[in-house]
Every structure is written in C-alpha cells, then in structure tokens.
MIMAR-349304 format. One line per field, with one value per residue: residue number from 1; residue in one letter; x, y, z of N, C-alpha, C in turn. Coordinates in steps of 0.05 Angstrom, whole numbers, plus 5000, padded with zeros to 4 digits. Each point is the difference from the previous one (the first is absolute). Last residue first. Layout:
BEGIN
num: (NUM	...) $
residuo: (A	...) $
n_east: (X	...) $
n_north: (Y	...) $
n_up: (Z	...) $
ca_east: (X	...) $
ca_north: (Y	...) $
ca_up: (Z	...) $
c_east: (X	...) $
c_north: (Y	...) $
c_up: (Z	...) $
***
This chain:
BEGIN
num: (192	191	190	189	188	187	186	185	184	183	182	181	180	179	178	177	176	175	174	173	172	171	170	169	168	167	166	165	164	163	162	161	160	159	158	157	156	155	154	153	152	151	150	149	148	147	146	145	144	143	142	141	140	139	138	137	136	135	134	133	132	131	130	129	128	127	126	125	124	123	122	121	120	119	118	117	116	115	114	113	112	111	110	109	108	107	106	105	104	103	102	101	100	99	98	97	96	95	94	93	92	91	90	89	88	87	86	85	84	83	82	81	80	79	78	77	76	75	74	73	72	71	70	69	68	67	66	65	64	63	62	61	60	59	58	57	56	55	54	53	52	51	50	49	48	47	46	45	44	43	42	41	40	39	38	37	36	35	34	33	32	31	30	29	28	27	26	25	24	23	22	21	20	19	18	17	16	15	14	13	12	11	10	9	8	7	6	5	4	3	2	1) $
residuo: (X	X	X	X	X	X	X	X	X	X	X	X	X	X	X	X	X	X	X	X	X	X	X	X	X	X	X	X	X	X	X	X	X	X	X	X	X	X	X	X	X	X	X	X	X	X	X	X	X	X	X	X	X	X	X	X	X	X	X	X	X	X	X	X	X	X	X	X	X	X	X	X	X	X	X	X	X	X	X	X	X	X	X	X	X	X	X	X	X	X	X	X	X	X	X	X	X	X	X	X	X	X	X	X	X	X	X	X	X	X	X	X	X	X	X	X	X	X	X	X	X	X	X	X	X	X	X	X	X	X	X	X	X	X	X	X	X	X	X	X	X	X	X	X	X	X	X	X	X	X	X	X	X	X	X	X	X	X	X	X	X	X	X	X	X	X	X	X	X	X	X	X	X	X	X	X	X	X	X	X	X	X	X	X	X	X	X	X	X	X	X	X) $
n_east: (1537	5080	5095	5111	5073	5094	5102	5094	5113	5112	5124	5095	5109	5106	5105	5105	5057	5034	5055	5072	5044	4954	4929	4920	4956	4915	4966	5001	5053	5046	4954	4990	4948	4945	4918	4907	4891	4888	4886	4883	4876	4886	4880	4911	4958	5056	5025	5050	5043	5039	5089	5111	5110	5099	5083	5093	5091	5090	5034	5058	5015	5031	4991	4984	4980	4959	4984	4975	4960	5017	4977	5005	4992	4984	4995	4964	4946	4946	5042	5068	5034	4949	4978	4968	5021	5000	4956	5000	4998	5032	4992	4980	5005	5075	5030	5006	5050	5099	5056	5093	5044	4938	4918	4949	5041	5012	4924	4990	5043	4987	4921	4992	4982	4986	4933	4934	4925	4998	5035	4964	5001	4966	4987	4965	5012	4973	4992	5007	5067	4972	4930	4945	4980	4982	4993	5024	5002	5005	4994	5035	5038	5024	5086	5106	5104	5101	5086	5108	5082	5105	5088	5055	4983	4918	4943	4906	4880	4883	4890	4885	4886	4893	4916	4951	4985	4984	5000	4951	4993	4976	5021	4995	4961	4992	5009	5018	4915	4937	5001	4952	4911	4978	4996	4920	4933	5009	4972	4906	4965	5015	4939	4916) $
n_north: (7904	5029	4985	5018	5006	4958	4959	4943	4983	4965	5003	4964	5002	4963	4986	4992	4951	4899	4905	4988	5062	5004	4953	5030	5077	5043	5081	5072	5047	4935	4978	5059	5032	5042	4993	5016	4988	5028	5017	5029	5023	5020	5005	4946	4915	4912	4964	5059	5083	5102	5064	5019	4947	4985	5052	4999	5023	4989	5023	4999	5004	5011	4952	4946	4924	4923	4926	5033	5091	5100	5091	5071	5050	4988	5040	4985	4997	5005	5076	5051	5008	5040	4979	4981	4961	4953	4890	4899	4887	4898	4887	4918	4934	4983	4930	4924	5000	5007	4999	4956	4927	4952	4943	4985	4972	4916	4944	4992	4940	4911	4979	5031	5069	5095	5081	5064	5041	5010	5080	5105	5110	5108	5114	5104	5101	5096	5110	5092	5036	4997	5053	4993	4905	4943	4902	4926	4900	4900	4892	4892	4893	4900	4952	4992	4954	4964	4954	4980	4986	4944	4973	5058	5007	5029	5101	5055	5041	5011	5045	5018	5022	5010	4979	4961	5056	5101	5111	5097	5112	5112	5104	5121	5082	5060	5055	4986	4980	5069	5060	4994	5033	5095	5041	4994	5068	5088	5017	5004	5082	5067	4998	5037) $
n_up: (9006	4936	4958	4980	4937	4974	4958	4986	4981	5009	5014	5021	5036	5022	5060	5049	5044	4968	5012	5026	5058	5073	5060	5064	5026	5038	5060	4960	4930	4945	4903	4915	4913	4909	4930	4932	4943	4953	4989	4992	5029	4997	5025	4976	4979	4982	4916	4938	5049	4995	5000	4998	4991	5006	5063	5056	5068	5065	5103	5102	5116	5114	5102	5095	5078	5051	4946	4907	4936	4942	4948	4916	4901	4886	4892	4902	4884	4914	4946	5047	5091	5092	5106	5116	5105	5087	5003	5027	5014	5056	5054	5073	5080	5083	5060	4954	4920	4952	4915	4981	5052	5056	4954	4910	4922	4990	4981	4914	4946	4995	4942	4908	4948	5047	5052	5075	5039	5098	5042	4972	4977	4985	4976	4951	4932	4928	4949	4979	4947	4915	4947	4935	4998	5091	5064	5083	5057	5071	5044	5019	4949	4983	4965	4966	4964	4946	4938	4953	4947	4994	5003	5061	5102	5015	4988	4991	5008	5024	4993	5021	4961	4973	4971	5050	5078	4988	5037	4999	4994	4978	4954	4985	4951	4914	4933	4902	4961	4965	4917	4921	4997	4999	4929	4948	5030	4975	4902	4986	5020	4945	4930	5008) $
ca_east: (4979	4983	4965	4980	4992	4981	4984	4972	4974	4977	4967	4991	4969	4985	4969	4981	4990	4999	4970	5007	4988	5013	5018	5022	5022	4997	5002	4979	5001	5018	5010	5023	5004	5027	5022	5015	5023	5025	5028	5019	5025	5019	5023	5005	4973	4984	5003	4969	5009	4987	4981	4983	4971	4993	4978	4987	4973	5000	4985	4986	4999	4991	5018	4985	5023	4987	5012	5002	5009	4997	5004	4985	5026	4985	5021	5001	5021	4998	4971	4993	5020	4998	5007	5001	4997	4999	5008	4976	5013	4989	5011	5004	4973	4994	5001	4985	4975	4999	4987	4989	5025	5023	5015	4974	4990	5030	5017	4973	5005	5019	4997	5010	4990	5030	4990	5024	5001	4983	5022	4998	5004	4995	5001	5016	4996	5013	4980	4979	5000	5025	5024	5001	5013	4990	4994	4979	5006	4988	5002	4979	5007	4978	4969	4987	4974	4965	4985	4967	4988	4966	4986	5002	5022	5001	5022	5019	5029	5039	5027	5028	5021	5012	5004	5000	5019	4982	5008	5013	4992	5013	4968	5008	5006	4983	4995	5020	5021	4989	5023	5025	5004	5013	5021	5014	4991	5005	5028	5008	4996	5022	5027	4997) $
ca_north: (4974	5010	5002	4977	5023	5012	5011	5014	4997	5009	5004	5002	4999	5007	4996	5007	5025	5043	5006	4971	5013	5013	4978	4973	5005	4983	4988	5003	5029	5009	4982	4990	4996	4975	5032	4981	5018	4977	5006	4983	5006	4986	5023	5022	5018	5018	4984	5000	4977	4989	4998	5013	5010	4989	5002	5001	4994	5005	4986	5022	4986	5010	5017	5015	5018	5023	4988	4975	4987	4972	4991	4989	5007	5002	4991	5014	4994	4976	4993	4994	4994	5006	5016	4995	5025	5028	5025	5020	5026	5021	5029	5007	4986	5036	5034	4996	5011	4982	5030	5027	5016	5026	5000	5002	5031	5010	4994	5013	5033	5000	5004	4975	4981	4999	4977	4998	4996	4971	4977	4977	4967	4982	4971	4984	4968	4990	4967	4993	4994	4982	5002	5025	5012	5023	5010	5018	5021	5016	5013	5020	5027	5009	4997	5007	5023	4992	5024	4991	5022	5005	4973	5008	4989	4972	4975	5002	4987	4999	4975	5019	4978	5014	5007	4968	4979	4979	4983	4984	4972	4987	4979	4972	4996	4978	5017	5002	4974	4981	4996	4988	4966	4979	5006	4994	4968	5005	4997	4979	4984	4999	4990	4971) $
ca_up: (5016	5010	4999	5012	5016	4987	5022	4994	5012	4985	5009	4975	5003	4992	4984	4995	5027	4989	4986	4978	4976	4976	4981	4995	4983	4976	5016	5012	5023	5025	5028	5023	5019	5004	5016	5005	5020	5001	5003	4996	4982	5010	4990	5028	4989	5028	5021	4986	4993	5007	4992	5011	4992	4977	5005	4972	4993	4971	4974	4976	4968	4976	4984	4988	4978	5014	5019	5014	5021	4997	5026	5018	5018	5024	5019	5028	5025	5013	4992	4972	4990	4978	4989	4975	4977	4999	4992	5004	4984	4989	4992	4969	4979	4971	5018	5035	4993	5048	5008	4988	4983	5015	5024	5021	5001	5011	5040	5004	4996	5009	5028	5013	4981	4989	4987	4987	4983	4995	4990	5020	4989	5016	4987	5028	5005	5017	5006	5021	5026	4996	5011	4994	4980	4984	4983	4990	4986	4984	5006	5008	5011	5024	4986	5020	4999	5021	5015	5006	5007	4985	4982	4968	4986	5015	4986	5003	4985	5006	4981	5002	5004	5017	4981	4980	5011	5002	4985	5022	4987	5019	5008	4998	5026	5015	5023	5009	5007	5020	5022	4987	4999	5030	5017	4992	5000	5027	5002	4991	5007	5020	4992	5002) $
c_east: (4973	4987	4984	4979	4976	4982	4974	4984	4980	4971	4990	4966	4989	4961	4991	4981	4979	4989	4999	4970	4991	5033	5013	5007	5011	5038	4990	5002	4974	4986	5004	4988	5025	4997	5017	5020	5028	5021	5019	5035	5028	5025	5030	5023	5012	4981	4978	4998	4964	4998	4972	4968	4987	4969	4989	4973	4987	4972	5001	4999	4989	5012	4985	5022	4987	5028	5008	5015	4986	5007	5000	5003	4989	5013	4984	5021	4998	5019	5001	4968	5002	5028	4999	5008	4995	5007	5004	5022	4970	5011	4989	5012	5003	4977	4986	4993	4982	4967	4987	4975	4991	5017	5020	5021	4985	4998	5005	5019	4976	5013	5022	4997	5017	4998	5031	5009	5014	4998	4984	5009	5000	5015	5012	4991	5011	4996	5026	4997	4984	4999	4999	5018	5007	5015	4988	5014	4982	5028	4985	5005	4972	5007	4990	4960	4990	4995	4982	4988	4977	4991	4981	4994	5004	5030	4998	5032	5017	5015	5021	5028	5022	5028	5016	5012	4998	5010	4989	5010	5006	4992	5027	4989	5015	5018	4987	5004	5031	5027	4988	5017	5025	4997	5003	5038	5021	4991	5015	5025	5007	4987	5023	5027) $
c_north: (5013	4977	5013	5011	4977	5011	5002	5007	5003	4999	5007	5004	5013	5002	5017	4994	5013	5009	5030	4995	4973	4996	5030	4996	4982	4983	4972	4962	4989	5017	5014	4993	4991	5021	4975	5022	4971	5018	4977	5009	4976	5014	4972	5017	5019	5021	5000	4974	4989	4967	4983	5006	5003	5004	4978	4995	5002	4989	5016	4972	5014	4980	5018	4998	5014	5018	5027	4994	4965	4994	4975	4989	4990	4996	5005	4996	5015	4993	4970	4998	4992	4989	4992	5028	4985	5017	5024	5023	5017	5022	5021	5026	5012	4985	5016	5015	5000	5017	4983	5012	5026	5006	5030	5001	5001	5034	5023	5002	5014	5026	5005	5011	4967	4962	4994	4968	5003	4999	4970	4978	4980	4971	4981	4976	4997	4968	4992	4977	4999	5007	4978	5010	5022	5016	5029	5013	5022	5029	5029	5025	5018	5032	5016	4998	4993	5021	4994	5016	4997	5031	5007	4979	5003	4992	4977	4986	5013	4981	5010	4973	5016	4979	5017	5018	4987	4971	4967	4974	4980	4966	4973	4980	4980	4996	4980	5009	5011	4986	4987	5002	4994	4978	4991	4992	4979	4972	4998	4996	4977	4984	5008	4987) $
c_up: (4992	5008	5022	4997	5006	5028	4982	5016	4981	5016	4984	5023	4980	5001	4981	4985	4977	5034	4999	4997	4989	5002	4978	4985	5000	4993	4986	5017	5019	5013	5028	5012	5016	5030	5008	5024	4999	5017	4998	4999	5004	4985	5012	4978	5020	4995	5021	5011	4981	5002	5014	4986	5019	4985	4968	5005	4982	4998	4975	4979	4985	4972	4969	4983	4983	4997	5023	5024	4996	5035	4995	5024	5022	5028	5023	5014	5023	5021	5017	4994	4973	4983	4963	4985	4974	4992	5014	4995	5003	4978	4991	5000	4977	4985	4980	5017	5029	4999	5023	5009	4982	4974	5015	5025	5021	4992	4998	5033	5023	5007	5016	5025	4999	4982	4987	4992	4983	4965	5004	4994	5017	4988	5025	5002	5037	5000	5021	4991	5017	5035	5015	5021	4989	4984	4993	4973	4989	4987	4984	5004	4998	5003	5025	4993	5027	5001	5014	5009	5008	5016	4990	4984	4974	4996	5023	4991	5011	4989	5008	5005	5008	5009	5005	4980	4974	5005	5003	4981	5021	4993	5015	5007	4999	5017	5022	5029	5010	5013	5028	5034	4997	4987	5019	5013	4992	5015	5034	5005	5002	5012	5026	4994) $
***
C-alpha cells in the first residue's frame, strides 16, 4: 500500500510538469503595445497600439514549443492628438490606408532565466518583415479570480529602426530608433 501511495504521490508532483502546452487568446482591454521615441532630444513622446488580436501558446515544460502571433490594427493606433494620429496614419509613416496592420509572429522562443524568454520573431509593416527579438517577463500564470478561465500575463520590450520598415521620416532628428514596451493578458477561451 505504502509504494502505492508513494508512486501516487509522484505523478501528482511530476503531472504538471508533463503538461501539454496551453494555448491563450489574448485579451484587447488588457493587451497594450507603447512606441517611444526622441522628438529632437525635447521630448520623448509616445502612442500605442490598442484592439490587438491575437493568441500565444505557452509551455513551460519546454520554452521552445510556445509561440505568439499578433495582429495590430492601425485603426488602433492612438498618438493622443488628432493631428499626430493624421500624420502617423499618413504616406509619410505607416500610409494605414494601404498597410491596415501589422504583425509579429514568433520563430523561436528561448529560455532566458527564471520568468524570462527571448522571443525571436517576424515584425512586418507596411508589407516589410524584418526579424525582432523580445525581452520577455513572464508576470503570472494562474487561475483569473475574475474571468473564472486559465490566464497568463507577460511584459516585453525590443528597440526597433523606423527606417527598416519604410518608417524613417524626419531621422535622425527624430530616434530611427523606438522603443516598444508590451504588456498582455491572455487567457484560455471558454468552452461554447
């Protein structure tokens, strides 16, 4: 009875570790991606990106099978003056008319500390791919006591070139290079 127990005992513990990856869909009212930049070395303003769609898979017990792919749609890009809002929206930068949105879609995650990833990926705008590696801080993975669903949560950041994506007015005297601050939340969709 006692190897019993003890052999019981055992998988419960290495269960979880042997768990499948789970797949989330991210959640737009809670999901922001923040470009900064220099303005002439005055200021450092910024605008985000909202309405983002997209999903991630997750698996803690190996790192390189999760993955992301992410949808931004420049109807929710927000530089917080209408005026700004045009003049990003126009030819000179992401010409949303033509290019409606952007994207990222991982191709390699990688193991980079406790809670950390380096995430190796495909950015395209303005129909320009170029590879981007994310600094990623896994912040929780738990049950939401909310959404009553499985949710997890990441912060990321990676510096970008303007220029490489057909972005590069006015550098240098505005930064070519950006910065991109990303915080999500995903969670595992409900059963219809």
């Amino acid at each position: 009875m006692r190897k019993f127990l003890l052999a019981a005992a055992l998988s419960a513990l290495v269960a979880p570790a042997l768990a499948a990856p789970t797949t989330y869909t991210l959640d737009p009212a809670h999901t922001d991606v923040i470009a900064s930049w220099s303005h002439f070395g005055f200021s450092n303003p910024s605008a985000h990106f909202g309405d983002v769609d997209g999903s991630l898979t997750y698996d803690p017990a190996n790192v390189a099978a999760s993955s992301v792919a992410v949808t931004l749609p420049l109807s929710g890009l927000e530089a917080f003056t209408d005026k700004f809002n045009t003049h990003l929206n126009s030819a000179d930068f992401f010409d949303s008319a033509k290019f409606p949105t952007a994207s990222f879609k991982s191709t390699k995650v990688e193991a980079a500390g406790k809670d950390k990833l380096k995430v190796t990926g495909d950015l395209t705008i303005k129909g320009i791919t170029k590879p981007v590696v994310l600094d990623v801080t896994l912040n929780k993975a738990a049950d939401h006591p909310v959404k009553k669903t499985a949710s997890i949560g990441f912060d990321a950041t990676a510096m970008v070139k303007r220029s490489d994506f057909g972005l590069g007015a006015y550098a240098p005297m505005v930064s070519d290079e950006v910065k991109l601050t990303i915080t999500t939340e995903a969670d595992v969709p409900k059963a219809k």
